[in-house]
C-alpha positions as CSV (number, residue, x, y, z in Angstrom):
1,X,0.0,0.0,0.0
2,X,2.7,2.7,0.8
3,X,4.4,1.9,-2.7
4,X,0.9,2.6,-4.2
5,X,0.8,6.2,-2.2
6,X,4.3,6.4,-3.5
7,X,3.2,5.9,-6.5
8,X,-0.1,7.9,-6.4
9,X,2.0,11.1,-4.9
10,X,4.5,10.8,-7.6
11,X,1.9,10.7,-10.8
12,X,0.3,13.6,-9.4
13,X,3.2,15.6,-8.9
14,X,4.4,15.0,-12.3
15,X,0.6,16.1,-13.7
16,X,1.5,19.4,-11.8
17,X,4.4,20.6,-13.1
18,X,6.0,23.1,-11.2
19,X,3.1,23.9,-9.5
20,X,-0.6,24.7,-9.9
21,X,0.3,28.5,-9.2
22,X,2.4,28.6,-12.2
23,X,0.3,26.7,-14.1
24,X,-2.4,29.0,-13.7
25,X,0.0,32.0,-14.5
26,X,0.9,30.6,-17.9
27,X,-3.0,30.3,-18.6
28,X,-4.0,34.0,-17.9
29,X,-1.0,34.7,-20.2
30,X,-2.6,32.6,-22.9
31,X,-0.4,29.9,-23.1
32,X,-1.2,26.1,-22.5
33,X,0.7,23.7,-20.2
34,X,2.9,21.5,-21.4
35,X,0.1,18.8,-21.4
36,X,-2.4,20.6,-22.2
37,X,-0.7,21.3,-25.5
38,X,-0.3,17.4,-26.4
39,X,-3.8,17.1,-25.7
40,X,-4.3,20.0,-28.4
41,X,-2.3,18.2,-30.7
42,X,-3.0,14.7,-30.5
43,X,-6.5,12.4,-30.7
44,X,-8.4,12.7,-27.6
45,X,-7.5,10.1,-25.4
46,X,-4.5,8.5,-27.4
47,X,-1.6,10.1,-25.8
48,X,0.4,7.6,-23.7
49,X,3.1,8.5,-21.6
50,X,6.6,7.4,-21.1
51,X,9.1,8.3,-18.8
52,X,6.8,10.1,-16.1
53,X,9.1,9.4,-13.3
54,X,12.3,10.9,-14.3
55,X,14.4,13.2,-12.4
56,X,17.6,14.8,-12.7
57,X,20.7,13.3,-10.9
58,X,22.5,16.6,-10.4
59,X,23.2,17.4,-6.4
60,X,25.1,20.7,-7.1
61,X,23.7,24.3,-6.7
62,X,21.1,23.7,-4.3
63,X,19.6,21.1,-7.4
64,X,18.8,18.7,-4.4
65,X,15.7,20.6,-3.5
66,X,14.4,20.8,-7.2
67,X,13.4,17.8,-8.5
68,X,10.3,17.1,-10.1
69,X,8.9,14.0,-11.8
70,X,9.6,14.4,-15.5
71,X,12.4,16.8,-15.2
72,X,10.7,19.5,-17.6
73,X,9.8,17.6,-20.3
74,X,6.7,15.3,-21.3
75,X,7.5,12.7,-24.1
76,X,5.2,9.6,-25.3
77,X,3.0,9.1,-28.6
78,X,-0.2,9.1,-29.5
79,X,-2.2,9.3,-32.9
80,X,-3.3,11.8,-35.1
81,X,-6.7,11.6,-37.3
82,X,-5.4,7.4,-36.4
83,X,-2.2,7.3,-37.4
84,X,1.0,7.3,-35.1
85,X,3.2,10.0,-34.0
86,X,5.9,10.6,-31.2
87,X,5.5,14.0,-29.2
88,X,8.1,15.4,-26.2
89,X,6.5,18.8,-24.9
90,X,8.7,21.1,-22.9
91,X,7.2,22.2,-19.7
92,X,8.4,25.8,-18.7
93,X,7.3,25.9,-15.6
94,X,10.0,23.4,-14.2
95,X,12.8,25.0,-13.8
96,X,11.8,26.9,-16.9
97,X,12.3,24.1,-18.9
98,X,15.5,24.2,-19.1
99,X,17.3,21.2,-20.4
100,X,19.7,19.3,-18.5
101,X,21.2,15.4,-18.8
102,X,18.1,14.2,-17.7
103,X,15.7,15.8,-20.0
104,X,17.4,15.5,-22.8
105,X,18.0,11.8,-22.5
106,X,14.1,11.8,-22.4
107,X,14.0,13.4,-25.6
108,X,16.8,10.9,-27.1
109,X,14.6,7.9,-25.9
110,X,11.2,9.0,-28.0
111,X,13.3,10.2,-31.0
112,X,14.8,6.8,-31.2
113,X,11.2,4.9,-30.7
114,X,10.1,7.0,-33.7
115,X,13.0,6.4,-35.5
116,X,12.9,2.5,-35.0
117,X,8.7,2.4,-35.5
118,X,9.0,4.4,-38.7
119,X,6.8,7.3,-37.2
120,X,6.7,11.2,-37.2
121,X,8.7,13.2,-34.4
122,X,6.8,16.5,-33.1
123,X,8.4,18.4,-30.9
124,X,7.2,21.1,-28.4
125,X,9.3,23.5,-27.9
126,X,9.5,26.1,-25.0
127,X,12.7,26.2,-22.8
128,X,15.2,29.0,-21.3
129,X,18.1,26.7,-22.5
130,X,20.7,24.6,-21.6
131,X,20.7,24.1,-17.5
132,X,23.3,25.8,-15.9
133,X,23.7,24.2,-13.4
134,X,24.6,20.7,-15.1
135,X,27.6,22.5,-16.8
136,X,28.7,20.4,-19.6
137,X,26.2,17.9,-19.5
138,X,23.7,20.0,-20.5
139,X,25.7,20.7,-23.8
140,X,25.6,17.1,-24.2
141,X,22.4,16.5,-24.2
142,X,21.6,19.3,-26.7
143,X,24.6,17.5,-29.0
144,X,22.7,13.8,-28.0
145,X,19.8,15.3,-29.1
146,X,21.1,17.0,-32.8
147,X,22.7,14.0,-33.4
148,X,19.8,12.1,-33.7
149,X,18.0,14.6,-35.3
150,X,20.3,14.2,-38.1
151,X,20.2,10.2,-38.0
152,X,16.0,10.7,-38.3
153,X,16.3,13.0,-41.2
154,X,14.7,11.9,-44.0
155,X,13.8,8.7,-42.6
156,X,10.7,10.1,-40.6
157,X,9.2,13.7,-40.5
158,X,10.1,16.0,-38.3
159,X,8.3,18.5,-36.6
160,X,9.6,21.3,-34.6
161,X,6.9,23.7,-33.1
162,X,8.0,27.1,-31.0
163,X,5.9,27.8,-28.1
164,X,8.0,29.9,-26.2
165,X,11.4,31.0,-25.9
166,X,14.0,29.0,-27.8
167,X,17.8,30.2,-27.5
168,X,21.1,29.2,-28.3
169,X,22.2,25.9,-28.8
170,X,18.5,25.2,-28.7
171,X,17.6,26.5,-31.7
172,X,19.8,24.1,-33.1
173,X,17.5,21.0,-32.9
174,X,14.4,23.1,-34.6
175,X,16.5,24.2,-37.3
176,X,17.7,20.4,-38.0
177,X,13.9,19.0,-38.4
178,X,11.6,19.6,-41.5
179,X,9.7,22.4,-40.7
180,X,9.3,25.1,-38.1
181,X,5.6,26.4,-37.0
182,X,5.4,29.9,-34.6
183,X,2.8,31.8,-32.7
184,X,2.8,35.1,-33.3
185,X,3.8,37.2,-29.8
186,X,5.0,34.3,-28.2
187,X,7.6,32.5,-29.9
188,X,10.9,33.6,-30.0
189,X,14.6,32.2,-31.7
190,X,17.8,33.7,-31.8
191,X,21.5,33.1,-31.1
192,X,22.4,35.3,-28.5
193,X,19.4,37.1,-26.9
194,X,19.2,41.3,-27.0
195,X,21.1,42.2,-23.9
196,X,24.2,39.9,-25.2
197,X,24.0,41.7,-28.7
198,X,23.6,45.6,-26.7
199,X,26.2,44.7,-24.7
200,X,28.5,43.3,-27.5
201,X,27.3,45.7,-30.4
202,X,25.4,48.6,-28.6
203,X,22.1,47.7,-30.7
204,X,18.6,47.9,-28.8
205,X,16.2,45.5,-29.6
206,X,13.2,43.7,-28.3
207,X,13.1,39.4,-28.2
208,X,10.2,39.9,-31.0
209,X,12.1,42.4,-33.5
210,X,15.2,39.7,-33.1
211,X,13.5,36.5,-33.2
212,X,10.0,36.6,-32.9
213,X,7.5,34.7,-35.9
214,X,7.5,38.0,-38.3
215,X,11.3,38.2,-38.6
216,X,11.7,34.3,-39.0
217,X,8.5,33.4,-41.5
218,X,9.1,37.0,-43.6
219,X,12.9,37.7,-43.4
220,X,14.8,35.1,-42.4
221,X,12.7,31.9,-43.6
222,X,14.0,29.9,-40.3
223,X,10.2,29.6,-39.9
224,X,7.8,27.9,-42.0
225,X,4.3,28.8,-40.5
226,X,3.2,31.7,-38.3
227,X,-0.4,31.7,-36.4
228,X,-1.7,33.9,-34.2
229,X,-2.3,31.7,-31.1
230,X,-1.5,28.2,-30.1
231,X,-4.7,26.5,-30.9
232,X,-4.3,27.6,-34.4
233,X,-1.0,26.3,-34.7
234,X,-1.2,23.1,-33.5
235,X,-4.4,22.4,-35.7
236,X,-1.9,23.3,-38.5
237,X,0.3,20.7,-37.3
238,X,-2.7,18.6,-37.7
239,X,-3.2,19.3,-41.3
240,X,0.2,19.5,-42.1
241,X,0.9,15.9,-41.1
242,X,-2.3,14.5,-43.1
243,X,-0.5,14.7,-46.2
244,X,2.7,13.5,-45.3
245,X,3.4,9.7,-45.0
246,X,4.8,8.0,-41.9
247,X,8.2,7.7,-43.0
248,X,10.2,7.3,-46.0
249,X,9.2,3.8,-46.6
250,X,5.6,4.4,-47.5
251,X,3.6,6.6,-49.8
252,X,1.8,9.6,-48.5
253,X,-1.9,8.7,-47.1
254,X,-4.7,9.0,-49.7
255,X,-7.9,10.2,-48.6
256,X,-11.0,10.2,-50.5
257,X,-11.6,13.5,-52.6
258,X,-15.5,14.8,-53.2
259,X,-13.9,17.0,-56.3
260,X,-14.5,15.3,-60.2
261,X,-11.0,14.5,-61.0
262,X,-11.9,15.6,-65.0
263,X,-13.7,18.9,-63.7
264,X,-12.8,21.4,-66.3
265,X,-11.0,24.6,-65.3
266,X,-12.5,27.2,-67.6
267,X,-11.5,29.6,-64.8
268,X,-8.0,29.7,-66.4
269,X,-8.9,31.2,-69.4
270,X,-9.4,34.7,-67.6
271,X,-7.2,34.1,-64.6
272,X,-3.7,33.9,-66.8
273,X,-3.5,37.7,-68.6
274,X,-2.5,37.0,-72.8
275,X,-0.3,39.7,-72.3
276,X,3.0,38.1,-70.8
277,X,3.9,41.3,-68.9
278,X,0.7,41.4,-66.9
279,X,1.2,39.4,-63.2
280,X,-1.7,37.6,-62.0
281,X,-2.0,35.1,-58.5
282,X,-0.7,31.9,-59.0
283,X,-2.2,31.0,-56.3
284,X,-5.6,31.4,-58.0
285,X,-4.4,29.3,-60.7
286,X,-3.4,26.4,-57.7
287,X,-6.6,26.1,-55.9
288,X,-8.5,25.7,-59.4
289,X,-6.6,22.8,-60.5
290,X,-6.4,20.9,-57.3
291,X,-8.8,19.3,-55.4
292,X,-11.0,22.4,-54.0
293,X,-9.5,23.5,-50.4
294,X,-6.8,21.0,-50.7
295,X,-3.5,23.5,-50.9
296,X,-1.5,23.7,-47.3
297,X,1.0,26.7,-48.3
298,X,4.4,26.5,-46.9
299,X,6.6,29.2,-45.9
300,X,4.1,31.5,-47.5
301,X,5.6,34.9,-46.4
302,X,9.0,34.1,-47.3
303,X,10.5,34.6,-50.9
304,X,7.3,35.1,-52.5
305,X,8.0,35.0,-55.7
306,X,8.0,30.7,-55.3
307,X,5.1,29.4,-54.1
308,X,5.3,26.1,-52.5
309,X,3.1,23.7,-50.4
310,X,1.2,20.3,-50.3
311,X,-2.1,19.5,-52.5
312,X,-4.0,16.7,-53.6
313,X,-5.2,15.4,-56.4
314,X,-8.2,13.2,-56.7
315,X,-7.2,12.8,-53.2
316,X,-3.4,11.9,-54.1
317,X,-1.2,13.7,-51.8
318,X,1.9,15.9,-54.2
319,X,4.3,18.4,-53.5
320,X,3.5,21.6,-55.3
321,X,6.1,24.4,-56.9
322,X,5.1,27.8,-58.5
323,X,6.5,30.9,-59.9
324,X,4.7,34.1,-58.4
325,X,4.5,36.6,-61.3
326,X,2.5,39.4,-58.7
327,X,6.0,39.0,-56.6
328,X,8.9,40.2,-58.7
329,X,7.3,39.0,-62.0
330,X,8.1,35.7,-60.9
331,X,12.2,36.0,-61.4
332,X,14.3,33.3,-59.6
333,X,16.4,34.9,-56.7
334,X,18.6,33.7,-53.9
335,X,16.1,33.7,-51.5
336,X,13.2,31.8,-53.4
337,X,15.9,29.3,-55.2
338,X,17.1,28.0,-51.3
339,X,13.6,28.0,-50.3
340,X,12.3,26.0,-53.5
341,X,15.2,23.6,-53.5
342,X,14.8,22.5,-49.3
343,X,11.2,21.7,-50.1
344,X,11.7,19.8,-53.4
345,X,14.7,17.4,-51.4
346,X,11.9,17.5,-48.7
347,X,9.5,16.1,-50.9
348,X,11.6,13.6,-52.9
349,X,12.6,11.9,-49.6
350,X,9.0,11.3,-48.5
351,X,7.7,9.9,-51.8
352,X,5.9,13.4,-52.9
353,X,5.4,13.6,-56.4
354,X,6.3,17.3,-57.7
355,X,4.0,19.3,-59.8
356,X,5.9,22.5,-61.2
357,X,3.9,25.4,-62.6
358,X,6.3,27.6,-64.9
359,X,6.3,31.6,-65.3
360,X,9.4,32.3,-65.2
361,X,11.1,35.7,-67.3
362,X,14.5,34.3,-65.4
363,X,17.2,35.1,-62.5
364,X,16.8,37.9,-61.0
365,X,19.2,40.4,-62.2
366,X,21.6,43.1,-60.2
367,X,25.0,43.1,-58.1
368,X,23.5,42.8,-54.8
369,X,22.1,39.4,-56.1
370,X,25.8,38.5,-57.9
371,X,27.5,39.3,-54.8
372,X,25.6,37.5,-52.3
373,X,26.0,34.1,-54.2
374,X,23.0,33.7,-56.6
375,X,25.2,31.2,-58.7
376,X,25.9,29.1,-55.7
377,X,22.3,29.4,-53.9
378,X,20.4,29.1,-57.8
379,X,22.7,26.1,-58.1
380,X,20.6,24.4,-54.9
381,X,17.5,24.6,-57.0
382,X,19.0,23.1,-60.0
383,X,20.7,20.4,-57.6
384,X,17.4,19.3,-56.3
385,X,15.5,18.9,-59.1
386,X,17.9,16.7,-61.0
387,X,18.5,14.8,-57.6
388,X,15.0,13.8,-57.2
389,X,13.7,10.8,-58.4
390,X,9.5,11.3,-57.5
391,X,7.3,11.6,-60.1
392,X,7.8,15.1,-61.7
393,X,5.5,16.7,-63.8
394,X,6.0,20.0,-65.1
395,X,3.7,22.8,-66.5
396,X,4.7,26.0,-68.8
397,X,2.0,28.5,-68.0
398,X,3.5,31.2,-69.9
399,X,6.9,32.3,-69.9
400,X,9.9,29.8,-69.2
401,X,13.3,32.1,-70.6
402,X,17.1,31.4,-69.8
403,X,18.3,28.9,-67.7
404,X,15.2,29.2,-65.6
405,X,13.6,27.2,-68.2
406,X,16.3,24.6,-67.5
407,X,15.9,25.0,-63.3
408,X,12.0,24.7,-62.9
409,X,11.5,20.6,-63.6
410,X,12.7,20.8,-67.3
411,X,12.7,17.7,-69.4
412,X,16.3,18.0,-69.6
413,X,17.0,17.5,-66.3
414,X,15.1,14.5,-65.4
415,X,10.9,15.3,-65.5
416,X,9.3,13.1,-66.1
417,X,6.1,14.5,-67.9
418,X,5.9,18.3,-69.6
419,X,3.4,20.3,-70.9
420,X,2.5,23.6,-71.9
421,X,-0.4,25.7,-72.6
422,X,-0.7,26.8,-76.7
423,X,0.8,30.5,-75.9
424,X,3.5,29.7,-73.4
425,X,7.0,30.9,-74.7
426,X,10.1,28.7,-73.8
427,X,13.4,30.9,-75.3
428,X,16.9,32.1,-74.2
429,X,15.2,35.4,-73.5
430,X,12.2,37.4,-74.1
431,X,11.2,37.9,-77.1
432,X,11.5,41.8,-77.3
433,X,15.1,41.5,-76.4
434,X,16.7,38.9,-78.4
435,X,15.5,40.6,-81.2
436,X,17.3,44.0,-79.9
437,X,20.2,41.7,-80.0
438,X,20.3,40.0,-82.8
439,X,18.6,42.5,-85.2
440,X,20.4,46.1,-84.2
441,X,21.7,46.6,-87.7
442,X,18.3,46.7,-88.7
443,X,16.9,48.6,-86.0
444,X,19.2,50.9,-86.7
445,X,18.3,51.6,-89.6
446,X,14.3,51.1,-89.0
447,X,13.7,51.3,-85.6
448,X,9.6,50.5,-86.9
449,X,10.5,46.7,-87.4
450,X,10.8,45.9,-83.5
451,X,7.3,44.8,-83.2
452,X,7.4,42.9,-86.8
453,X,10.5,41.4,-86.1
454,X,9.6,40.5,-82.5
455,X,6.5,38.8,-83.6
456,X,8.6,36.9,-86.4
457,X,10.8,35.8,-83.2
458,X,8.0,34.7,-81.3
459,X,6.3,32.9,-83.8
460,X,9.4,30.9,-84.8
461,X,11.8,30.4,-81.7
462,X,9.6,31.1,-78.6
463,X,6.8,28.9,-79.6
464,X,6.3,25.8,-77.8
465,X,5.5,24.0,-80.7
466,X,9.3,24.3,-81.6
467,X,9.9,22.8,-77.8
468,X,7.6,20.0,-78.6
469,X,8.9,19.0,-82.2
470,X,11.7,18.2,-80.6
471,X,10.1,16.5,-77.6
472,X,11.1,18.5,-74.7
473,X,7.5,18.9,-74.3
474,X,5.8,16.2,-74.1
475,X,1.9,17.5,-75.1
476,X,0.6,20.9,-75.5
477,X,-3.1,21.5,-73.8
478,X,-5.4,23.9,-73.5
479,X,-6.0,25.7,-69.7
480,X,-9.5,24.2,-69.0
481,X,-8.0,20.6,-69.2
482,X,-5.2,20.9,-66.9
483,X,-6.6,19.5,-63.9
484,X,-7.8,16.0,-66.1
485,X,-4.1,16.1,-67.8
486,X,-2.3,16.6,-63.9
487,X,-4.6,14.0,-62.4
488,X,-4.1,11.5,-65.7
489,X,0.0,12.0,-65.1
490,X,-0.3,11.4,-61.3
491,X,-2.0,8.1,-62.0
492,X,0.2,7.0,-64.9
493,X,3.5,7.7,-62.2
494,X,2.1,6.4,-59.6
495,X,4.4,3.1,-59.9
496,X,7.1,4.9,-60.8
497,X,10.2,3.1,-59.5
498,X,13.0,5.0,-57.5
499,X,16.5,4.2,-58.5
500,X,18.7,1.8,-56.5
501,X,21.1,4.2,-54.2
502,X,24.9,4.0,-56.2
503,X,26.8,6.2,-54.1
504,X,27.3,7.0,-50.4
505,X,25.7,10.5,-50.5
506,X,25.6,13.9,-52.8
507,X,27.5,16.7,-52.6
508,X,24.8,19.1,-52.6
509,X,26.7,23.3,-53.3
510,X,25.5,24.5,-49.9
């Protein structure tokens, strides 16, 4: 009987945290507990816990009289809309959930049941950081805990979400997984925090201007979603994992889809301007196409001028990858080439076929670009693309010039299935220029003949017919039967076999 008090005493100490009185401080602040957010998160009534009981083993400091059950961090699975998925949740309110040998030897435990069950890691952020007190065993434990977020990767998905403060080495472990989800006025990631940098620099900042979701999701793309509260973004989580498949073994679930997979899309005929320098939504032209309500955007409010994100069609879950023309007319830049080529590895690993939609006038131009690397960071894009083996089908919409034709999914460099609507134009350049080029004799002489001789260029080298006489286009179709041609390719590539591994790894230019 006194072992089940023990026991009894224990349990309920470890549903407490560090204390009812905190606990109910974190929720007049808006935040959930610790278990409170797993319960957000996971199937009512699936979530079972391991490791309740564990404490740290650290006697220095005055430690001795701080030990809870759990040691800051909750970890066990549970199951989301059915299906598996391993969870640790940090729990600020012990000893603000800092990490220490202890707690990160939790964290080491679930990451390696997920690994060896072949199910997806989500991970809970919100922590002050290493644990001072345990000196260099703290810094272990972050190192155990990278480690093994780089033996998971690309063998299960990853989940990282930022529900607090996250600093330091911490960040670390977040920026190792697949994608990053914030809440806005809550999160926070950074380096070195802003009385390190005013003390080192003499900047003033706030925690929110340096790390908070606006600067990650916008500016610095560390972040992949940004919502506005925590129910918001764990329901994203939600969603977010319904299209992805357990691990890299399987394919990505299928679910059944209400929308006629030959519905015509005569919705393109107006949405996509005949005049090439006119920008439109692509995003428009995305939702038409795929099943209705289907697309799950990712990293929406950084490098705009790609659009990327999950869809299905005819319930079949793909990877989708769009030029922007109402962002920079579309143009390829640094930023949107690093952001394009994490997602397309991302996808490739998971066994997410890749729909490209092309509208692309080419890299964007200017020294700033030059000097920062373009070469090297449009190179990553490029690198992807002919590294994946997924089913790729690609799209012209309208313009596909230079060697961004080449980048987006091109025949040349290993898609499997290209098409192109009647007025696209695939050329070195645009049309209007070349001709400058190549015809300033004559223009010289009759500066009246740029639009005849421009239309004469069009006509003959621009055209996709040329692209598809010699088969680097594989059919030309008209807008309102794109969604019946996607959905027709999907089907034909669903069996398409992945190539036996010949190497030990790639040397992707980083």
């Amino acid at each position: 009987m006194n072992r089940r008090f023990e026991l009894d005493s224990l349990n309920q100490r470890a549903l407490e945290g560090g204390g009812r009185d905190r606990l109910d401080e974190r929720r007049r602040a808006g935040k959930g507990s610790a278990r409170e957010r797993i319960e957000a998160l996971v199937d009512p009534g699936s979530f079972v816990e391991i490791d309740r009981l564990v404490t740290h083993r650290c006697a220095d400091f005055g430690m001795e009289k701080k030990v809870y059950p759990g040691d800051g961090v909750i970890t066990g699975s549970g199951r989301i809309e059915g299906r598996p998925v391993f969870v640790f949740s940090q729990d600020f309110t012990v000893l603000g959930g800092s990490l220490g040998a202890a707690h990160a030897g939790k964290i080491c435990k679930v990451m390696e049941l997920a690994m060896r069950t072949g199910a997806p890691l989500v991970g809970l952020n919100d922590s002050g950081g290493a644990r001072i007190q345990e000196g260099v065993e703290s810094l272990g434990g972050y190192a155990d805990v990278f480690f093994r977020n780089a033996q998971a990767s690309g063998s299960i998905p990853q989940i990282s979400v930022i529900l607090g403060p996250c600093a330091g080495g911490a960040v670390y472990s977040p920026a190792l997984t697949d994608f990053i989800f914030m809440v806005e006025g809550t999160s926070t990631m950074f380096i070195t925090g802003p009385e390190v940098i005013e003390a080192v620099t003499g900047e003033s900042i706030s925690q929110q201007d340096l790390g908070g979701s606006t600067r990650h999701a916008g500016q610095s793309g560390v972040a992949h979603f940004a919502y506005p509260d925590e129910a918001s973004c764990l329901h994203a989580v939600r969603t977010l994992l319904g299209y992805l498949p357990l691990n890299h073994c399987e394919d990505p679930p299928r679910g059944a889809s209400e929308d006629d997979p030959e519905r015509d899309c005569p919705e393109l005929e107006t949405l996509l301007p005949e005049d090439a320098r006119k920008s439109y939504d692509v995003r428009q032209v995305i939702d038409v196409v795929v099943d209705r309500g289907s697309f799950f955007e990712v990293h929406a409010d950084f490098a705009p001028n790609l659009v990327v994100g999950f869809a299905r069609f005819a319930g079949r879950a793909v990877g989708i990858v769009a030029n922007q023309p109402a962002h920079l007319a579309g143009c390829l830049d640094i930023d949107s080439s690093v952001k394009g080529a994490r997602f397309v590895r991302f996808c490739d690993a998971f066994n997410l076929p890749l729909v490209t939609l092309v509208d692309v006038p080419g890299f964007l131009p200017g020294v700033e670009q030059e000097s920062g690397g373009i070469i090297r960071q449009g190179a990553k894009l490029l690198y992807a693309y002919c590294e994946a083996s997924v089913a790729k089908i690609t799209l012209v919409m309208r313009k596909a010039y230079g060697g961004a034709y080449d980048v987006m999914s091109s025949k040349h460099i290993g898609a499997d299935l290209n098409f192109a609507f009647p007025n696209a134009e695939i050329a070195v350049m645009g049309p209007e220029a070349a001709v400058r080029i190549i015809h300033r004799q004559e223009l010289r002489a009759d500066p009246n003949a740029l639009g005849t001789l421009t239309e004469a260029y069009r006509q003959h080298f621009a055209s996709p017919f040329r692209a598809a006489t010699l088969g680097y286009i594989d059919e030309i179709i008209e807008p309102v039967q794109t969604r019946k041609r996607l959905v027709q390719a999907l089907e034909l590539l669903a069996n398409k076999r992945r190539p036996p591994m010949l190497k030990r790894h790639d040397n992707l230019p980083l």
